[in-house]
C-alpha positions, -999 to 999 in steps of 0.1 A, spaced: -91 -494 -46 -120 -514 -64 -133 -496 -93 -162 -502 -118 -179 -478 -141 -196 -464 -122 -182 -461 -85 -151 -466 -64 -146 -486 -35 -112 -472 -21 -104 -501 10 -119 -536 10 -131 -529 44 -157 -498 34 -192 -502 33 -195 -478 11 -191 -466 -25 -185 -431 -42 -201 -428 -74 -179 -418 -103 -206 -403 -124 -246 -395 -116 -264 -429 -110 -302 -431 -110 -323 -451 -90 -324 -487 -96 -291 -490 -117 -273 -522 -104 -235 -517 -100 -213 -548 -97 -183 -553 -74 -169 -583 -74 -194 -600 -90 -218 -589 -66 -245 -568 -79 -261 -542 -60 -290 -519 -70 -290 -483 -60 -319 -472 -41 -317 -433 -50 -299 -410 -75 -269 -405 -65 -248 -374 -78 -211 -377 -84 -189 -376 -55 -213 -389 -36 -215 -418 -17 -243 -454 -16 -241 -485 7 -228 -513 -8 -243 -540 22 -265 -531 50 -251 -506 76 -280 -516 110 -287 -483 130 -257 -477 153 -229 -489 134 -203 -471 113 -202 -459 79 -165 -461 66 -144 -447 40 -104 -455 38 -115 -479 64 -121 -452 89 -154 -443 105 -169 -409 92 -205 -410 110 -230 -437 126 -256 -453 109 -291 -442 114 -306 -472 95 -292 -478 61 -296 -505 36 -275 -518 9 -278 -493 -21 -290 -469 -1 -272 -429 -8 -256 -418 23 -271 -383 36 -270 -363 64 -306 -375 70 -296 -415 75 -262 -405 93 -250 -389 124 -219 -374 119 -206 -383 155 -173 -405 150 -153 -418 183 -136 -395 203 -96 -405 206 -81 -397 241 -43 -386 235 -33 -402 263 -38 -436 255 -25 -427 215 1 -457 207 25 -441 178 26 -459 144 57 -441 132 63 -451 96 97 -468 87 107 -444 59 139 -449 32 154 -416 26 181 -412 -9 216 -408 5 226 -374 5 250 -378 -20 225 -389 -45 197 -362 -42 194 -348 -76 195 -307 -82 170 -282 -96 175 -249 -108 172 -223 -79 185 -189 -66 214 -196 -39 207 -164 -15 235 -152 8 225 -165 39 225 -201 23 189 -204 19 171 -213 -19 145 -191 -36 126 -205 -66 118 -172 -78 130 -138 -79 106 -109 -68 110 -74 -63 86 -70 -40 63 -40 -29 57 -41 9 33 -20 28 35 -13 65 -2 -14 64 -33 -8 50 -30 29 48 -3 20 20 -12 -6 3 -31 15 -23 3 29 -31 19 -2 -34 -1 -23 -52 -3 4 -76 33 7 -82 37 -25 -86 9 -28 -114 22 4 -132 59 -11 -130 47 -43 -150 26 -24 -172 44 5 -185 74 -13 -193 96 0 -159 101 -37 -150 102 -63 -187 120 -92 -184 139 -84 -218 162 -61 -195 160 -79 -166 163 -116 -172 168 -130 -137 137 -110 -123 103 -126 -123 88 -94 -117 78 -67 -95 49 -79 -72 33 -63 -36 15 -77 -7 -19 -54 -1 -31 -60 32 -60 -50 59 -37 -47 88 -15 -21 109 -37 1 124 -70 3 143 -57 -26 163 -52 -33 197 -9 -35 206 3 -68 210 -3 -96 194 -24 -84 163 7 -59 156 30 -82 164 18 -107 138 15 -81 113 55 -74 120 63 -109 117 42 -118 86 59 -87 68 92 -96 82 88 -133 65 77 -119 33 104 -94 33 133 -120 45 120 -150 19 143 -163 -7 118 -157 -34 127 -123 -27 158 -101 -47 151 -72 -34 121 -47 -19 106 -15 -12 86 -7 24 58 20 20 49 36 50 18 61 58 43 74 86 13 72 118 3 39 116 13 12 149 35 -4 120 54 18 104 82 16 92 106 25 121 88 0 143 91 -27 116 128 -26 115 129 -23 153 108 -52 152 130 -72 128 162 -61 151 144 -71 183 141 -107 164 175 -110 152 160 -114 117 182 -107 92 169 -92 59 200 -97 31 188 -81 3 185 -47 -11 158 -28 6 141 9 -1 119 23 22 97 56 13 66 76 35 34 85 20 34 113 43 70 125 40 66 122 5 36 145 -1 7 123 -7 -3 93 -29 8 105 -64 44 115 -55 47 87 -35 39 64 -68 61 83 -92 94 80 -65 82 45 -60 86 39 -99 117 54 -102 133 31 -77 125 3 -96 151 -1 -118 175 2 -93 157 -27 -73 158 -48 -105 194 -42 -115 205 -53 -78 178 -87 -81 184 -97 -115 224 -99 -104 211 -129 -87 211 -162 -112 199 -197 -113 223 -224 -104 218 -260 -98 207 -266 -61 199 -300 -41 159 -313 -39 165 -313 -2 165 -272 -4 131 -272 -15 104 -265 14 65 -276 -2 37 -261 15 4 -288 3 -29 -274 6 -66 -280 -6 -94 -259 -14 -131 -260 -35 -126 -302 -22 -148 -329 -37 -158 -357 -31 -130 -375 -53 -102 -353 -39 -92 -376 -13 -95 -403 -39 -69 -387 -67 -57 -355 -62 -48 -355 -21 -33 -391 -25 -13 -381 -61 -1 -348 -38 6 -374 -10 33 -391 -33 49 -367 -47 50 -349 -7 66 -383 2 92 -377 -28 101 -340 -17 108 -357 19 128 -388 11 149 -361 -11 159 -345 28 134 -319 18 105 -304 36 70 -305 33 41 -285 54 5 -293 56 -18 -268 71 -56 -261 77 -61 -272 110 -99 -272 110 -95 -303 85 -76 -324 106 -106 -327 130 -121 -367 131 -90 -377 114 -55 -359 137 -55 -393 151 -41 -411 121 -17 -382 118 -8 -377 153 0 -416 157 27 -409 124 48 -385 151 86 -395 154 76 -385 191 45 -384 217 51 -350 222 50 -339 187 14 -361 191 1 -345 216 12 -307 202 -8 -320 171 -41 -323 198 -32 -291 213 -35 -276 181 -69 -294 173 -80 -279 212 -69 -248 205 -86 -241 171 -115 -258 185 -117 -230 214 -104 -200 195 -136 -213 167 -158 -210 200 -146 -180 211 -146 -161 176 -172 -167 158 -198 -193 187 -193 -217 158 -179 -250 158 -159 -273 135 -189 -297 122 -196 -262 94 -165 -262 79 -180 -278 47 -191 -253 27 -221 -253 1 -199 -263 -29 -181 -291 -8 -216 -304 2 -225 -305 -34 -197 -323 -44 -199 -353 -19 -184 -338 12 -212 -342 39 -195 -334 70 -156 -326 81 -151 -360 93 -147 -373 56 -136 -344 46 -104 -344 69 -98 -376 61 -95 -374 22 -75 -339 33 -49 -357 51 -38 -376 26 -16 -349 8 1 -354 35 12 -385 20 30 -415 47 61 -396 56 65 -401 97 58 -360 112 82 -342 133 52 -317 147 36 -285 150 48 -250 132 33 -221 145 19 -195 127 40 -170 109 72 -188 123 99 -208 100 97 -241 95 127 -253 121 137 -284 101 134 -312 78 106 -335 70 69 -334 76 52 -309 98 16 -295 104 12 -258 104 -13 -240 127 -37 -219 102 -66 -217 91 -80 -236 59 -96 -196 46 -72 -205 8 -67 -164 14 -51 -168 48 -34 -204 47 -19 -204 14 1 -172 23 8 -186 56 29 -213 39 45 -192 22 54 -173 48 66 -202 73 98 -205 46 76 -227 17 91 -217 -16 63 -233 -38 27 -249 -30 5 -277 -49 -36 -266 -42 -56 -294 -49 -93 -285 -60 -123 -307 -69 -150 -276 -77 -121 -252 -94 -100 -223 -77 -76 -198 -90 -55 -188 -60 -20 -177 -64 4 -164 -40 24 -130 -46 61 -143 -43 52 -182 -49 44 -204 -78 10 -223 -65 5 -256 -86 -36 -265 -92 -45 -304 -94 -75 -310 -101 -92 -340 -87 -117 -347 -118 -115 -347 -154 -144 -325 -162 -139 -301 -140 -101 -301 -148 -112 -296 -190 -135 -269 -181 -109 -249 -158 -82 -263 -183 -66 -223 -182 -56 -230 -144 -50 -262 -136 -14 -283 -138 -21 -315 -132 -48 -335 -139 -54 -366 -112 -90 -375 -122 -76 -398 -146 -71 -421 -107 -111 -416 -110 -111 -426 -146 -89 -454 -143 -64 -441 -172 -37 -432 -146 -24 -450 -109 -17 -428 -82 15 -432 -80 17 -422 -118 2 -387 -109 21 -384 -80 56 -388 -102 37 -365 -128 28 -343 -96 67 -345 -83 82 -336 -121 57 -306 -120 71 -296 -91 107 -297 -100 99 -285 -135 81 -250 -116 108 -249 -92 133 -243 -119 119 -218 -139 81 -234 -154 54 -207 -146 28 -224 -131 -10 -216 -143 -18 -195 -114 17 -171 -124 7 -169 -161 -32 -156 -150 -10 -127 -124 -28 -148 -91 -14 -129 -67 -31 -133 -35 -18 -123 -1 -35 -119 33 -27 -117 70 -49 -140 95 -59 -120 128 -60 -145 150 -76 -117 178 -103 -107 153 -106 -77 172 -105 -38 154 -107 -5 179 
């Protein structure tokens, strides 16, 4: 990466720029000795020509093509109006797999963390007692008990130490759907959040009528062979009498949940327990300079530790699943990560008669984010250069160890709680314009991919990587920064998003239908 004051070339072979700061017409930037004059203002984030780029050739970035030229000369800012986002289509079948050699520690040298050791084996990194609604027609109850339980002094850490709280999981679904698979997601989303490590112990709210109640739900978990470890309550709005008797029992169960969680301690646990779900959101044109490359590392870390790591948001793989697809240890987890790009591209189609090319939104655009092409391609880099082992479904557990894609959405709402739910016990959010999200039984860490924005939004983010942009900081420095964080949260370190109560949870309908 070639740097100046005021723009980045990040691979010797771009013919582009991205300009650290606002440059106005006519300033002359020098790379290598080789001074160019800008043409237009160019914002930050934003990208200029640093030779000629003739109509029909490629614009690159990373050394990877992100749209065709429609005429552009050197110092010239790159817009939508002198580029066509078309990039070249990739045939799967002719892919030739690049699997990275990787160097793993031997397991008898994987350092420890502090983590709660559940009975089934697995690790949590927090300890929730947590509120679970069959459906929308209780959530009202639950987040409220919940809320009241923290606020009135029914759940305080001074009497329960080993509890990190009493959270719930509000949702939209259960009812007014058709049967089958939107109820049958709904089951298995509320299984995962009920079976996660994270979890001490739990009470299920029912309405009593509803296509998910709470009979169904444990036939559903039985039907699975899940197995849910852990104290569990379960209480009907209906049975109960209505909304304010269904609070006040719901309160008064609390303490017993908490007494039965908080027996649950800390105790040092191996790095290769720990399952990191990497995720991006309110991107910039700098995130996949600093923040998505510093995630990268420390993703790479979690994985040569024998951990796991999950990347999701399938929409921003598109123009760049390629470069991930050719990292599979086989060609059929390759061609499962094109399936998956087919797939979203159709179910896209069929949903909303939209298609991938407006994924970037209004605040990407403004930050230097012209099209998904270079958008998925600074994305892919939290992934970091670990070789991947393939596709995770929705809502299902992440079946082993290493790197893996997971089929969501990249909605923060939906695919931040799908992580979670897929077995992650803590996530890293990168952000280039600012966002807040949280997750309701995991610690979510913010890096922000600027310094300004990073000072301004100092309240919720962790780690700061636009010190890569500044030229204070390497990325591998942030990335060990970004890995310390990590371990540091893991054991006990409450993230920004914890300390402002982020508690976000949602359920993705894939059918998008309501009856």
């Amino acid at each position: 990466m070639e740097s100046s004051r005021f723009a980045i070339i990040v691979h010797p072979a771009d013919n582009i720029a991205v300009a650290k700061q606002p440059i106005e017409p006519g300033t002359v930037v020098a790379f290598g000795g080789q001074p160019i004059t800008v043409q237009g203002r160019v914002l930050a984030g934003h990208r200029f020509a640093v030779r000629d780029i003739p109509a029909g050739e490629w614009a690159r970035q990373y050394n990877q093509p992100f749209g065709k030229s429609r005429g552009i000369r050197t110092g010239d800012p790159i817009t939508n109006a002198n580029l066509d986002s078309k990039v070249p289509s990739i045939d799967p079948a002719t892919l030739e797999l690049k699997t990275p050699r990787f160097e793993y520690v031997p397991e008898n040298r994987v350092p420890t963390f502090q983590g709660f050791r559940r009975p089934d084996g697995r690790v949590g990194v927090r300890n929730w007692v947590l509120i679970v609604p069959t459906s929308m027609c209780s959530s009202h109850e639950a987040h409220t008990i919940s809320m009241m339980a923290e606020m009135t002094g029914v759940y305080a850490r001074e009497k329960f130490p080993n509890v990190d709280g009493v959270t719930a999981i509000p949702h939209t679904r259960g009812c007014g759907c058709p049967d089958g698979a939107s109820v049958d997601v709904t089951f298995k989303i509320l299984a995962d959040y009920l079976d996660h490590p994270n979890v001490g112990a739990a009470l299920v709210i029912e309405l009593g009528c509803e296509k998910t109640n709470s009979g169904l739900l444990n036939a559903w978990i039985e039907r699975h062979k899940k197995r849910v470890d852990k104290p569990v309550q379960v209480v009907g709005v209906q049975q109960l009498g209505g909304t304010q008797k269904t609070i006040e029992h719901g309160l008064s169960l609390v303490p017993e949940l908490c007494a039965a969680a908080n027996r649950s301690k800390r105790e040092p646990v191996p790095i290769s327990e720990i399952i990191l779900g990497t995720k991006c959101g309110g991107s910039d044109g700098f995130s996949g300079i600093s923040a998505n490359p510093a995630l990268g590392y420390a993703s790479d870390w979690i994985v040569r530790h024998r951990g796991t790591s999950m990347i999701t948001e399938v929409p921003e793989f598109f123009g760049a699943e390629h470069l991930f697809a050719e990292r599979c240890r086989t060609r059929e987890g390759a061609l499962d990560i094109f399936k998956a790009m087919d797939r979203f591209a159709k179910y896209t189609a069929h949903a909303t008669g939209h298609t991938m090319g407006e994924n970037p939104s209004p605040g990407n655009k403004e930050g230097g984010l012209i099209n998904i092409t270079i958008k998925s391609l600074g994305a892919l880099a939290k992934s970091g250069t670990a070789p991947v082992e393939g596709v995770v479904e929705y809502g299902e557990q992440v079946p082993g160890k290493g790197l893996w894609l997971l089929y969501c959405p990249s909605y923060d709402q939906e695919s931040t709680p799908a992580l979670i739910a897929s077995g992650a016990q803590i996530a890293c959010f990168t952000t280039g314009r600012g966002t807040g999200i949280g997750n309701a039984i995991a610690p979510v860490l913010k890096i922000a991919s600027n310094t300004p924005m990073a000072t301004r939004m100092a309240g919720d983010i962790d780690v700061n990587a636009g010190t890569i942009v500044d030229g204070t900081e390497t990325i591998e420095q942030v990335g060990q920064r970004t890995f310390d964080e990590i371990l540091a949260v893991a054991s006990g370190k409450p993230c920004k998003a914890e300390i402002n109560k982020h508690r976000e949870f949602m359920i993705w309908n894939e059918e998008g239908v309501s009856l």
